[in-house]
N, C-alpha and C positions, 0 to 999 in steps of 0.2 A: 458256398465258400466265400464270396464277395460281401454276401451279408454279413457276414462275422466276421470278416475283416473292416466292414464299415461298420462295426458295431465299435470292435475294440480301439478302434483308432478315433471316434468320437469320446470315447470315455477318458480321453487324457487331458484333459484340462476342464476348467470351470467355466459355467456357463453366463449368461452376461447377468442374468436371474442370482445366482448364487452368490458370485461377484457384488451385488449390490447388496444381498444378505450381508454376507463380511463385513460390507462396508457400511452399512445400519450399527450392526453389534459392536463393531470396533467403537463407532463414534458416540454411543452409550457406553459404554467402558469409560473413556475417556473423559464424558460428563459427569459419569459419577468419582472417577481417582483423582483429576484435576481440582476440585477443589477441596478434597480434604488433605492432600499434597498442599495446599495452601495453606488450610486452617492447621498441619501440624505447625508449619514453619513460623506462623505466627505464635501460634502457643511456645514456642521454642524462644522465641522471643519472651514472650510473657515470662518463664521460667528465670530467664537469665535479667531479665529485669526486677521479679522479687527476688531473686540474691542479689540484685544491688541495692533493692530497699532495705533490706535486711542490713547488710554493712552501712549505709546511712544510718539505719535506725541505733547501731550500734554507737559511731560517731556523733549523732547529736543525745545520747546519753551521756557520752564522755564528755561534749562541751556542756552540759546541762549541770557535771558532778562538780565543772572547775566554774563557771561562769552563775549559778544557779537562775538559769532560763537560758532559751532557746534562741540561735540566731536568728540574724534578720530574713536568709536567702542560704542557700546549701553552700553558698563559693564559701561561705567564712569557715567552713570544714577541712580538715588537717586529712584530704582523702584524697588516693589520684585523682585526675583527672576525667579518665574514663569511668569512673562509678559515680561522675557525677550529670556524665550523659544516658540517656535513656537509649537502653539497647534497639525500643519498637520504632525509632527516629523520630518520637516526637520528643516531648519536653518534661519534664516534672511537674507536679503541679503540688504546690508546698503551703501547709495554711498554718499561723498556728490560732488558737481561739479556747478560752478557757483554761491557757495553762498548759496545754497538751500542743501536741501536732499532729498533722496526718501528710502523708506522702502519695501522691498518685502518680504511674503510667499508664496513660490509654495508647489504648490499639484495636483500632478496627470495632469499638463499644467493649472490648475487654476491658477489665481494669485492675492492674496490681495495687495493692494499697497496704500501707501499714500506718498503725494506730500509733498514741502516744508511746511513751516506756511505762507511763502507768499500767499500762492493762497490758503487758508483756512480760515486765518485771515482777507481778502482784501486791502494788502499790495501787488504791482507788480501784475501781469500778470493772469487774472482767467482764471480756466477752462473751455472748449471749450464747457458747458452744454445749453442748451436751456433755454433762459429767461422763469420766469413762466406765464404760460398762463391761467387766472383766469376761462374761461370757461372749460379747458382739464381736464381730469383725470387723476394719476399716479400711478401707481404700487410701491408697497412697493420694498425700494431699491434704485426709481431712484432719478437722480440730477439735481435740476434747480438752476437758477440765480433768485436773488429777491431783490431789489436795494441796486446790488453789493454785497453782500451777498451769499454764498455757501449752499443750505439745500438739505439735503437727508430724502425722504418719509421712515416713520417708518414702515408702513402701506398703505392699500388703500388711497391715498386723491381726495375725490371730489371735482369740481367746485368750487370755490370761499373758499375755505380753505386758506385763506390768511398766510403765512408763517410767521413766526413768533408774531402769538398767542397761546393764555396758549392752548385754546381747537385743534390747529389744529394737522393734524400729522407730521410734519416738522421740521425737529432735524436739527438747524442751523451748519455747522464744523467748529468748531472755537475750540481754547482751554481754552477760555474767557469764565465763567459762563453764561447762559441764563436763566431765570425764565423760559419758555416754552423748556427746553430739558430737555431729560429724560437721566437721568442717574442711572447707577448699580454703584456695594460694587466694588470700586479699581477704579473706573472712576477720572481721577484728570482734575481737573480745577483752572485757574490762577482767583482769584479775588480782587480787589483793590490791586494789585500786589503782591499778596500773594498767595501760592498752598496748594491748600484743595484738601483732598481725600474723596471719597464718602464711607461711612462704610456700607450705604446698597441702595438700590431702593430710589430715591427719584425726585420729582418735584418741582419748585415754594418753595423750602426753600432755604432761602438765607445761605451763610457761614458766618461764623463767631457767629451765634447765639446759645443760649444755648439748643433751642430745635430742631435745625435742625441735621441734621446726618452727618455732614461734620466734619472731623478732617485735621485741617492746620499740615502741614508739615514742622516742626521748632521745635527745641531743646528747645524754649522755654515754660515755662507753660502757658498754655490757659483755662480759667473756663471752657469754653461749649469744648473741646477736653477730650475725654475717655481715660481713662488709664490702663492698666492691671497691674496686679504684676512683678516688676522688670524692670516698663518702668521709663526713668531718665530725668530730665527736670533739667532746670537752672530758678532761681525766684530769683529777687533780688541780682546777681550778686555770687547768692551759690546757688549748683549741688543736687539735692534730689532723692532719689528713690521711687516706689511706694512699698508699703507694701501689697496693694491688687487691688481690681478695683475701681476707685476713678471717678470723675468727680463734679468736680465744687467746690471742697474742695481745701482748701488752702496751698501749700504746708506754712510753719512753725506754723502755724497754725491748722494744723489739724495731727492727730493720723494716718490718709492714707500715710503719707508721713515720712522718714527718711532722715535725713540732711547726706549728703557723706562728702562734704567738700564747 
């Protein structure tokens, strides 16, 4: 009877042997999730840094259509502030050479980069990517050719996902509006020679209209452009302010707007 009572009463906890098992397998766990814990957070970085190369790449198009060539340095860019810091906390690294430019972020030997507007636009020289092959599959991320056309998979795409349709996942790179790309809030796009900014998520709305979420880039007033308190437009040749948030009201015409001069 003592036996099995000193049996049962050792068997309730772990022993100094097991204990230090635990504590082996724990601290290999940990070497191996720790640092790819890290490597997402950088790639995450990386992600959010070529969408801000991409809106650059966008803006020194648009300086390139009104200036014909490339500025000195990114500040002469009509673009917040924050897209013209590098999200991985380093710096940009901006060339131009032959006419072209190229954009880098490094991080940690990663590198986002993007090419001139020639080889985005299909103007000059495309990239060295693989024509698309209608029966292959692609992993979100990569880049095919698609007559003569530059598109990157948003997503998986399967088979016969024809690029550029509204359903497929194939975000043409252009800085030229498409109905079938997806664009976020700060994404700029040149349309009927005009630069709209995206103010949030949107697809298949065109610019220029009252209900789509695009505000054109221009001092002057536009119905379908949003306004906040103390934004200033030109209407009719005289400078107005906004009094509060306005959209589609008229500046002399309406109570949203005060005449400056």
């Amino acid at each position: 009877m003592n036996n099995i009572f000193h049996r049962q009463k050792s068997q309730k906890g772990f022993t100094i042997i097991e204990l230090l098992i635990i504590v082996v397998v724990l601290g290999i766990l940990l070497a191996i999730v720790l640092p790819r814990m890290g490597t997402s957070k950088e790639q995450a970085k990386l992600v959010s840094c070529r969408s801000n190369l991409r809106n650059l790449q966008s803006a020194l198009a648009f300086f390139y259509a009104k200036e014909d060539s490339y500025p000195d340095d990114l500040n002469a860019l009509d673009v917040p502030g924050k897209m013209k810091l590098c999200p991985t906390g380093g710096t940009y690294i901006y060339t131009i050479e032959n006419g072209s430019y190229k954009i880098e972020c490094r991080l940690h030997g990663l590198i986002a980069q993007e090419d001139g507007i020639e080889a985005a636009s299909g103007g000059g020289e495309l990239p060295d990517y693989p024509l698309w092959d209608p029966a292959a599959s692609y992993r979100r991320g990569e880049y095919i050719i698609y007559n003569g056309r530059v598109f990157q998979a948003r997503y998986y795409a399967g088979p016969n996902q024809v690029p550029g349709e509204l359903t497929s996942p194939w975000q043409e790179i252009t800085d030229e509006w498409r109905n079938f790309n997806v664009y976020r809030g700060d994404d700029i796009v040149i349309y009927e020679g005009r630069q709209f900014k995206a103010r949030n998520w949107t697809q298949n709305e065109k610019p220029g209209l009252l209900e789509s979420p695009w505000q054109e880039l221009t001092d002057q007033w536009r119905g379908f452009n949003v306004y906040e308190a103390g934004d200033e437009v030109f209407y009719r040749g005289q400078k107005y302010r906004a009094k509060w948030w306005s959209q589609n009201s008229q500046p002399g015409s309406s109570d949203a707007w005060e005449l400056i001069h």
